[in-house]
Backbone atoms as SQL, in Angstrom:
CREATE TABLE atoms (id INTEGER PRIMARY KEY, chain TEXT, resi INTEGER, resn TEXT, atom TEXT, x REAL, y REAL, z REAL);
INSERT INTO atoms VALUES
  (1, 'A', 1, 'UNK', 'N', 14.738, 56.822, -20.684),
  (2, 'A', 1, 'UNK', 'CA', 15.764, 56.005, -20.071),
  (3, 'A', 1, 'UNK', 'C', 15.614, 56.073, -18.554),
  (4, 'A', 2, 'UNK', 'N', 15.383, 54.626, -17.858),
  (5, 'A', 2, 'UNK', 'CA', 15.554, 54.651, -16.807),
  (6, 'A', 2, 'UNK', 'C', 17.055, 55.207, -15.703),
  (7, 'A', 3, 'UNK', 'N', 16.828, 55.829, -14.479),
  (8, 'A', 3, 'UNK', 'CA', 17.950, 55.929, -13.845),
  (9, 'A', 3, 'UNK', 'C', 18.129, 55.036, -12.367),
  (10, 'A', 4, 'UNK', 'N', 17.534, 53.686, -12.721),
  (11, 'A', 4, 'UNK', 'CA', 17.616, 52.640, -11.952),
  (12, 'A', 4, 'UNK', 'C', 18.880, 52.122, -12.602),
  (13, 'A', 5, 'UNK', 'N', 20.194, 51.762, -11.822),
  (14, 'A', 5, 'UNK', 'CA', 21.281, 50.973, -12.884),
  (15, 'A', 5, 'UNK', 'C', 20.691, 49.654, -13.202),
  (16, 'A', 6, 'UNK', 'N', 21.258, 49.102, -14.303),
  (17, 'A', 6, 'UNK', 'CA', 21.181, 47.773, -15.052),
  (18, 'A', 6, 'UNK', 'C', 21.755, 46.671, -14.518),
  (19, 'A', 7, 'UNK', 'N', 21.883, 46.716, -12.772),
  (20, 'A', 7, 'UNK', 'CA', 22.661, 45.834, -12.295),
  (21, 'A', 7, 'UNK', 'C', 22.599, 45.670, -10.664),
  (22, 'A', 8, 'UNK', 'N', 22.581, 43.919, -10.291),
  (23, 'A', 8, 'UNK', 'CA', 22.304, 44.302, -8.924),
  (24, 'A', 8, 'UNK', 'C', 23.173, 43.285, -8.423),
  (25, 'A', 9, 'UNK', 'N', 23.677, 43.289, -6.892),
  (26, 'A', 9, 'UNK', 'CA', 24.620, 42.422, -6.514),
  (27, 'A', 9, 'UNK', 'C', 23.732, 42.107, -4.927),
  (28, 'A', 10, 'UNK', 'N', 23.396, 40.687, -5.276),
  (29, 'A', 10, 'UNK', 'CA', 22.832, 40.716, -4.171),
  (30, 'A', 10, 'UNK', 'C', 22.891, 39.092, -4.258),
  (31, 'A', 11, 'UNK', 'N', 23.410, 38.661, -3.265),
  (32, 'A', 11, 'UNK', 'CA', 24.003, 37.344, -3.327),
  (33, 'A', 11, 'UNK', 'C', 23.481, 36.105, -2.326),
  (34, 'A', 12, 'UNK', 'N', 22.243, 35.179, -2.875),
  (35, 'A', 12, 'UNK', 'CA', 21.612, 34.756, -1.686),
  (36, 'A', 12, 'UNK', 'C', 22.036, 33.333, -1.986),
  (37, 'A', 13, 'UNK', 'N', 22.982, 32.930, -2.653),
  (38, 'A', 13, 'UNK', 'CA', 23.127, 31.496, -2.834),
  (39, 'A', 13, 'UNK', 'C', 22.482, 31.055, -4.216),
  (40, 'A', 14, 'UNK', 'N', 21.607, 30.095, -4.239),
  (41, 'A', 14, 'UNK', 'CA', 21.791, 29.136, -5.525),
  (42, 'A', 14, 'UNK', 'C', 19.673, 30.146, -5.890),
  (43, 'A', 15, 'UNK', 'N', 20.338, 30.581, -7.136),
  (44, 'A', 15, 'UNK', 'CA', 19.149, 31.410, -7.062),
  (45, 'A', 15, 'UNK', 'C', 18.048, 30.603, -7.845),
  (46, 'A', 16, 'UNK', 'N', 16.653, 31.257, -6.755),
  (47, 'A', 16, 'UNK', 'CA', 15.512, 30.867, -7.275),
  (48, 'A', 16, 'UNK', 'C', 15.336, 29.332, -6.539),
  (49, 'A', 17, 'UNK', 'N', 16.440, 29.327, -5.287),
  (50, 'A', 17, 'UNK', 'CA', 16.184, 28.083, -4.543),
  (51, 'A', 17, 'UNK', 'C', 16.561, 28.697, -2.595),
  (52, 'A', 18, 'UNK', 'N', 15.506, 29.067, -2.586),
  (53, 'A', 18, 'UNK', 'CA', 15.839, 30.007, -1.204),
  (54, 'A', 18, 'UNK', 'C', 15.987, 28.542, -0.141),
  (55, 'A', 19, 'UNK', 'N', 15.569, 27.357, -0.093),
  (56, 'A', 19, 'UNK', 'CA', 15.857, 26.582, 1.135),
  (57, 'A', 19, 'UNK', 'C', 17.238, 26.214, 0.737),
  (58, 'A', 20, 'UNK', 'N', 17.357, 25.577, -0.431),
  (59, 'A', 20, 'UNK', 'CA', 18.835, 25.417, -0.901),
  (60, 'A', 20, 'UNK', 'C', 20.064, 26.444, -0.420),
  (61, 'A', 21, 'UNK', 'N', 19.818, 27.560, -0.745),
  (62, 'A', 21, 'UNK', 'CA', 20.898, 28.440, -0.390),
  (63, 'A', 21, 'UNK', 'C', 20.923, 28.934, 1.363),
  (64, 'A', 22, 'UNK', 'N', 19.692, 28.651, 2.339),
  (65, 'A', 22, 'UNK', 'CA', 20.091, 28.382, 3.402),
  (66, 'A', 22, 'UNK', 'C', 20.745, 27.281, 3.912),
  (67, 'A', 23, 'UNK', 'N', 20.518, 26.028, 3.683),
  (68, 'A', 23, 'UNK', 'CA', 21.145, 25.021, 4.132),
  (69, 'A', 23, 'UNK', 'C', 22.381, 24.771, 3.492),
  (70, 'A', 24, 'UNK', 'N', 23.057, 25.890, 2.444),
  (71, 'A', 24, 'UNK', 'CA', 24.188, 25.445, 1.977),
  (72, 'A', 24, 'UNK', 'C', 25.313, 26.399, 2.574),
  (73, 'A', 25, 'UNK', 'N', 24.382, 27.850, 3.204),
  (74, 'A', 25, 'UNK', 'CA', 25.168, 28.401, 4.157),
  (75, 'A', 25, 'UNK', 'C', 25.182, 28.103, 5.174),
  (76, 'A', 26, 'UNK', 'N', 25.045, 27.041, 5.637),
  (77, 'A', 26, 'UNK', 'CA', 25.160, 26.053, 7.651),
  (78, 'A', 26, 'UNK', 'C', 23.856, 26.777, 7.776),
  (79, 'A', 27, 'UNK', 'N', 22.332, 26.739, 7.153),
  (80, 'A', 27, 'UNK', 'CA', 20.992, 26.872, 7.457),
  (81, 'A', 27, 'UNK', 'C', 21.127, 28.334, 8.376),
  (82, 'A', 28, 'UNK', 'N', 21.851, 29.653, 7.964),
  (83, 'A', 28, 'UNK', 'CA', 21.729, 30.172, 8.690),
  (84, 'A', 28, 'UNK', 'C', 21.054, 31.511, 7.688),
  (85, 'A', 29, 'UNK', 'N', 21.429, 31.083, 6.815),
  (86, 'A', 29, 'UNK', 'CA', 21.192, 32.085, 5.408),
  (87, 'A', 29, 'UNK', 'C', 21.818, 33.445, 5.152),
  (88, 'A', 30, 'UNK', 'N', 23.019, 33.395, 5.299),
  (89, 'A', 30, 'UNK', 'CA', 24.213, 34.269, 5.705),
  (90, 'A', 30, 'UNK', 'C', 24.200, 34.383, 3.933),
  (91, 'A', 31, 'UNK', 'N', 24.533, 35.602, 3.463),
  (92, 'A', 31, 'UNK', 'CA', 25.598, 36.200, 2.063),
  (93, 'A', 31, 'UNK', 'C', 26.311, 35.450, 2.342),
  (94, 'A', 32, 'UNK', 'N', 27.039, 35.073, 0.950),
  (95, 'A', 32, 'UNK', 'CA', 28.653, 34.840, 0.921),
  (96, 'A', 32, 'UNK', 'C', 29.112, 34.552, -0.568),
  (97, 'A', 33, 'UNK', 'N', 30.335, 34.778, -0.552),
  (98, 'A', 33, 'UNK', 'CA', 31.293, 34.599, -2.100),
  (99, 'A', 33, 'UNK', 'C', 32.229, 33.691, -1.784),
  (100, 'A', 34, 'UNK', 'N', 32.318, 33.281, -2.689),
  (101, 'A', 34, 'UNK', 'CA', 33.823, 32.127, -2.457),
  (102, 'A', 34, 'UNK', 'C', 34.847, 32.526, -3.295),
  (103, 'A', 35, 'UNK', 'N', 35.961, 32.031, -2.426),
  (104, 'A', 35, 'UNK', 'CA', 37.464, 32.633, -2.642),
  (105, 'A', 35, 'UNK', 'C', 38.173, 31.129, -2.822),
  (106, 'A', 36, 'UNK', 'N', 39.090, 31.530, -4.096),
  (107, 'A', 36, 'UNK', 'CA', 39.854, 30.674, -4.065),
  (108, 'A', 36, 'UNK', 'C', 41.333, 31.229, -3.666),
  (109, 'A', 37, 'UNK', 'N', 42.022, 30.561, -2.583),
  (110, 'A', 37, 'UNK', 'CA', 43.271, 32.032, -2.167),
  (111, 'A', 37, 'UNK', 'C', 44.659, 30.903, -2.602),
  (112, 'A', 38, 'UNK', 'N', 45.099, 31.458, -3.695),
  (113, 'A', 38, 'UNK', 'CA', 46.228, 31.121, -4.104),
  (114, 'A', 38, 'UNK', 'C', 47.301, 31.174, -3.436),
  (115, 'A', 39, 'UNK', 'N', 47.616, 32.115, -1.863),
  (116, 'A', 39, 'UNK', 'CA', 48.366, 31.412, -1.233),
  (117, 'A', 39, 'UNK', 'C', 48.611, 29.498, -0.755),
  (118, 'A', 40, 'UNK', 'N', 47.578, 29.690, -0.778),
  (119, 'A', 40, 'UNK', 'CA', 47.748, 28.108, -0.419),
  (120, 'A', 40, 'UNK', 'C', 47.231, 26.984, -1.035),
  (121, 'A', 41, 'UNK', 'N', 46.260, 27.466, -1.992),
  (122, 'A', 41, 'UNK', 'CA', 45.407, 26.564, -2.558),
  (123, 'A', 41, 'UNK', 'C', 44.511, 26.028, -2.503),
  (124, 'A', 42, 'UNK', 'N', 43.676, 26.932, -2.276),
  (125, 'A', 42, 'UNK', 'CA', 42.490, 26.255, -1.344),
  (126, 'A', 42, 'UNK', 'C', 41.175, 27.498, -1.632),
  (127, 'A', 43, 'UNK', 'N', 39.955, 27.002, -1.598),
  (128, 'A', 43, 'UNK', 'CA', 38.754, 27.350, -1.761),
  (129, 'A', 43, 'UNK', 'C', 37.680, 27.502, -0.306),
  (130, 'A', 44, 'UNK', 'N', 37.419, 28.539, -0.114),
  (131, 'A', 44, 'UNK', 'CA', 36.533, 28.843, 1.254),
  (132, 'A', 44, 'UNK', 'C', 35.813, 29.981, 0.930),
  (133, 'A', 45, 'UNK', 'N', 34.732, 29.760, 1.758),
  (134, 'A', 45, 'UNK', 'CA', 33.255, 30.952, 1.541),
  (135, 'A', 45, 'UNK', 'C', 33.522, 32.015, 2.621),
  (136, 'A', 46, 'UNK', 'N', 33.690, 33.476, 2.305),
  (137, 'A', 46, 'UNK', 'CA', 33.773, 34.228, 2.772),
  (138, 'A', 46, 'UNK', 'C', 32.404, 34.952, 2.991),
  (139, 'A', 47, 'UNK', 'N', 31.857, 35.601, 4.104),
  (140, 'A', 47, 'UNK', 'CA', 30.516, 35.857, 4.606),
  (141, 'A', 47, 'UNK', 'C', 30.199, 37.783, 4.804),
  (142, 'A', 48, 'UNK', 'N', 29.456, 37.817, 4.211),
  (143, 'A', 48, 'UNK', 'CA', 29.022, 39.595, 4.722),
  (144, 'A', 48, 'UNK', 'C', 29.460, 39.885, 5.901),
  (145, 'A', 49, 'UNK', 'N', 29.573, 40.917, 6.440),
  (146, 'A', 49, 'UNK', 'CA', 29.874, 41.100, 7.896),
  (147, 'A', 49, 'UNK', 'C', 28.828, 41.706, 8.304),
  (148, 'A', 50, 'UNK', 'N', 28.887, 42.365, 9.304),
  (149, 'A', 50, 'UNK', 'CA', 27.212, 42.785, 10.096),
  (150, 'A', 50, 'UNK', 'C', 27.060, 44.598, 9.583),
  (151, 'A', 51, 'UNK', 'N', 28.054, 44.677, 9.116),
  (152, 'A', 51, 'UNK', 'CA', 27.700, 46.299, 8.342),
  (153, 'A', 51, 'UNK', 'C', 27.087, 46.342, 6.880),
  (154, 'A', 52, 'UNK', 'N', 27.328, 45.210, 6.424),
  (155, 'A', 52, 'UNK', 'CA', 26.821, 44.828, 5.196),
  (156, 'A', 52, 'UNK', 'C', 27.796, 45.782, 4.312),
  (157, 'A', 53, 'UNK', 'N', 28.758, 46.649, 4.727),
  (158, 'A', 53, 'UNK', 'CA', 29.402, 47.038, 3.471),
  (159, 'A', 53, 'UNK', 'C', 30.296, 46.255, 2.894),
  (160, 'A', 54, 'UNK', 'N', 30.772, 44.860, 3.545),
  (161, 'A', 54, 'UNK', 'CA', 31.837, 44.277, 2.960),
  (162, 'A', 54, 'UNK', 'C', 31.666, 42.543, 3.007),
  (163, 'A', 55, 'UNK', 'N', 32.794, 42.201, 2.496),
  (164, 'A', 55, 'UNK', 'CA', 32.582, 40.532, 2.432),
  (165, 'A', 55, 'UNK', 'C', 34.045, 40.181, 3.486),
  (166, 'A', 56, 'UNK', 'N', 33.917, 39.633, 4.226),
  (167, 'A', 56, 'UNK', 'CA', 35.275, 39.377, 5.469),
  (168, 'A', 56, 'UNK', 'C', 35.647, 37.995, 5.840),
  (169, 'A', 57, 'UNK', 'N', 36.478, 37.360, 5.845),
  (170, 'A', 57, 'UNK', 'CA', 37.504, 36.376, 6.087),
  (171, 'A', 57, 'UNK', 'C', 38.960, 36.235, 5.858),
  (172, 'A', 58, 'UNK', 'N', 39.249, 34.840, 5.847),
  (173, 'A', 58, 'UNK', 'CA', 40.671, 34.258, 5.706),
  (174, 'A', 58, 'UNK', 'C', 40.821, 33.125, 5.361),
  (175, 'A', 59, 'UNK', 'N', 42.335, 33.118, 4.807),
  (176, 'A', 59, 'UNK', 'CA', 42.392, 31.460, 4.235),
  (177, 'A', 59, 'UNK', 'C', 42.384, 30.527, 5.159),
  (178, 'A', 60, 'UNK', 'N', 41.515, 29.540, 5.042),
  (179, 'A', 60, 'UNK', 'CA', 41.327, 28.610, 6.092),
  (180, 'A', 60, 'UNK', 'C', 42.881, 27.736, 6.294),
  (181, 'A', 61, 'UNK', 'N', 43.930, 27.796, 5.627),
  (182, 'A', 61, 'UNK', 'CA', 45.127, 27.447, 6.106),
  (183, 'A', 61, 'UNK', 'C', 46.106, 28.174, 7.064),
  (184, 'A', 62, 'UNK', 'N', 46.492, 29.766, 6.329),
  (185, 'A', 62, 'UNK', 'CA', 47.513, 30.560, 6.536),
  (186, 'A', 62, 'UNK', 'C', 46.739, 31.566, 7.041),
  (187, 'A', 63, 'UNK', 'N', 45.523, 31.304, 7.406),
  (188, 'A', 63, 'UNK', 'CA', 44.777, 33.329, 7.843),
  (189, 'A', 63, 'UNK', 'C', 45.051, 34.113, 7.264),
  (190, 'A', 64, 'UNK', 'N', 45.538, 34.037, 6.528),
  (191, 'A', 64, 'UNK', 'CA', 45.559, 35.608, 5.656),
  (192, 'A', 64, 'UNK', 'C', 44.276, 36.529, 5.390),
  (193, 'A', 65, 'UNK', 'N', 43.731, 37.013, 5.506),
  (194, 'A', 65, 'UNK', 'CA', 42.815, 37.938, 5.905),
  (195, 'A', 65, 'UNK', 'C', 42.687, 38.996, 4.654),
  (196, 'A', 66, 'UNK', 'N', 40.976, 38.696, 4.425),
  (197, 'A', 66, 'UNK', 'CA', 40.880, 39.172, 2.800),
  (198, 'A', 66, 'UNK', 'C', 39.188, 40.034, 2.753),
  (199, 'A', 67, 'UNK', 'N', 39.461, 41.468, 2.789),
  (200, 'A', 67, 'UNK', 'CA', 38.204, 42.221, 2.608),
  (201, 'A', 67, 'UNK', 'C', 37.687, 42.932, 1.531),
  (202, 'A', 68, 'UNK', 'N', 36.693, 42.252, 0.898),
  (203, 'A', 68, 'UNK', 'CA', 36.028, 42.264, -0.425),
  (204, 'A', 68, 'UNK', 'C', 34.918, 43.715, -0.237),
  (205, 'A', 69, 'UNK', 'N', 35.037, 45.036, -0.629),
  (206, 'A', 69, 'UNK', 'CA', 34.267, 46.080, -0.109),
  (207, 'A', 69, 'UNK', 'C', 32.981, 45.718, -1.078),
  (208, 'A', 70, 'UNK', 'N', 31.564, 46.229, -0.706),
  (209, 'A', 70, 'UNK', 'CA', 30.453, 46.188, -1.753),
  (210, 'A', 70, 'UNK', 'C', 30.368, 47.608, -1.978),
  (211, 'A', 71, 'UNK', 'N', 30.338, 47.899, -3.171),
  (212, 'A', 71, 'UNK', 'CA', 29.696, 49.728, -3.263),
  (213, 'A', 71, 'UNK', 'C', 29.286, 49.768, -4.662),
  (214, 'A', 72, 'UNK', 'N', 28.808, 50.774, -5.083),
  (215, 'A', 72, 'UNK', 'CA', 28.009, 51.233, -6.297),
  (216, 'A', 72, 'UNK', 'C', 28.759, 50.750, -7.117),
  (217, 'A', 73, 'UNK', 'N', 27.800, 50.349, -8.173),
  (218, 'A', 73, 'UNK', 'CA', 28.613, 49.337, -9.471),
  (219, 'A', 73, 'UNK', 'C', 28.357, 47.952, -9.371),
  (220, 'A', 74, 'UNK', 'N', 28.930, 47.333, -8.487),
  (221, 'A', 74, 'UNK', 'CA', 28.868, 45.988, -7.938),
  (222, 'A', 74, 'UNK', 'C', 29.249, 44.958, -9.156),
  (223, 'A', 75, 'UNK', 'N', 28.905, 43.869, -9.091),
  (224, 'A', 75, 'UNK', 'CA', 28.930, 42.785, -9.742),
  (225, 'A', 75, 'UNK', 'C', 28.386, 41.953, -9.945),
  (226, 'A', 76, 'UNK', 'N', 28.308, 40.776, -10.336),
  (227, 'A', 76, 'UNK', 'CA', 27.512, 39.633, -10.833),
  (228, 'A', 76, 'UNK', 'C', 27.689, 38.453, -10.466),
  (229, 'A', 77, 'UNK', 'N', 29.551, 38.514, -10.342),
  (230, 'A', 77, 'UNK', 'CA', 30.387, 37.304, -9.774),
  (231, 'A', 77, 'UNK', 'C', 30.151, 36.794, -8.604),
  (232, 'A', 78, 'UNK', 'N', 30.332, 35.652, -8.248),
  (233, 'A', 78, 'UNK', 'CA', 29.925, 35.073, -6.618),
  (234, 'A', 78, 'UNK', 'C', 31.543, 34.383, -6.653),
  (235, 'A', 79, 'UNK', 'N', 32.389, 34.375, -7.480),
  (236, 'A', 79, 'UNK', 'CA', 33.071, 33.263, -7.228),
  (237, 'A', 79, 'UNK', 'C', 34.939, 34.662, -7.625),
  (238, 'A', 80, 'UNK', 'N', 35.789, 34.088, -6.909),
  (239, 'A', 80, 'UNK', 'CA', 36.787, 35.079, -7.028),
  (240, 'A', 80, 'UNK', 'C', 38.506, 34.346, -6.439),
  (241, 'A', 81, 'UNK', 'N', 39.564, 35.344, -6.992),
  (242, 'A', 81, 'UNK', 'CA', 40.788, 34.445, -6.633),
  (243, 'A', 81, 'UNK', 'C', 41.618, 35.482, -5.898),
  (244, 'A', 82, 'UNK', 'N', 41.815, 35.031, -4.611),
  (245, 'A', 82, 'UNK', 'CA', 42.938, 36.070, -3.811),
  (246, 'A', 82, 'UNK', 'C', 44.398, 36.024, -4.176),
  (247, 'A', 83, 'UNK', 'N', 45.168, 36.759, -4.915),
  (248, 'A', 83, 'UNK', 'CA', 46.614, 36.347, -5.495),
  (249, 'A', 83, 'UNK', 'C', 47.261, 36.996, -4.147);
């Protein structure tokens, strides 16, 4: 049995299409997850920050301000709902 985990979170956009997923992050090729934030109703891409431990933004209406941590375990999901 391997002790590599069975799982990786590494989020480059539309996979197995590396120009695609730059030009769909404003061609800059930034991480990101999208949030749908039920304060207001509304859907926006939240971006890695420069420490790479986390995912950082706000609702593009109300700012509300929403930090997604990355750490061991991770996930699969790209897509998520701020209640």
């Amino acid at each position: 049995m391997s002790d590599e985990p069975d799982y990786y979170l590494e989020i480059d956009g539309i996979e197995g299409d590396e120009e695609a997923s730059s030009e769909s992050a404003g061609g800059s090729g930034r991480k990101w997850i999208g949030v749908r934030f039920e304060c207001c109703g509304v859907y926006a891409r939240i971006y890695k920050n420069r420490r790479d431990d986390a995912y950082e933004g706000a609702c593009p209406r109300c700012l509300r301000k929403i930090h997604v941590g990355i750490g061991e375990g991770g996930t699969d999901s790209r897509f998520f709902i701020a209640e």
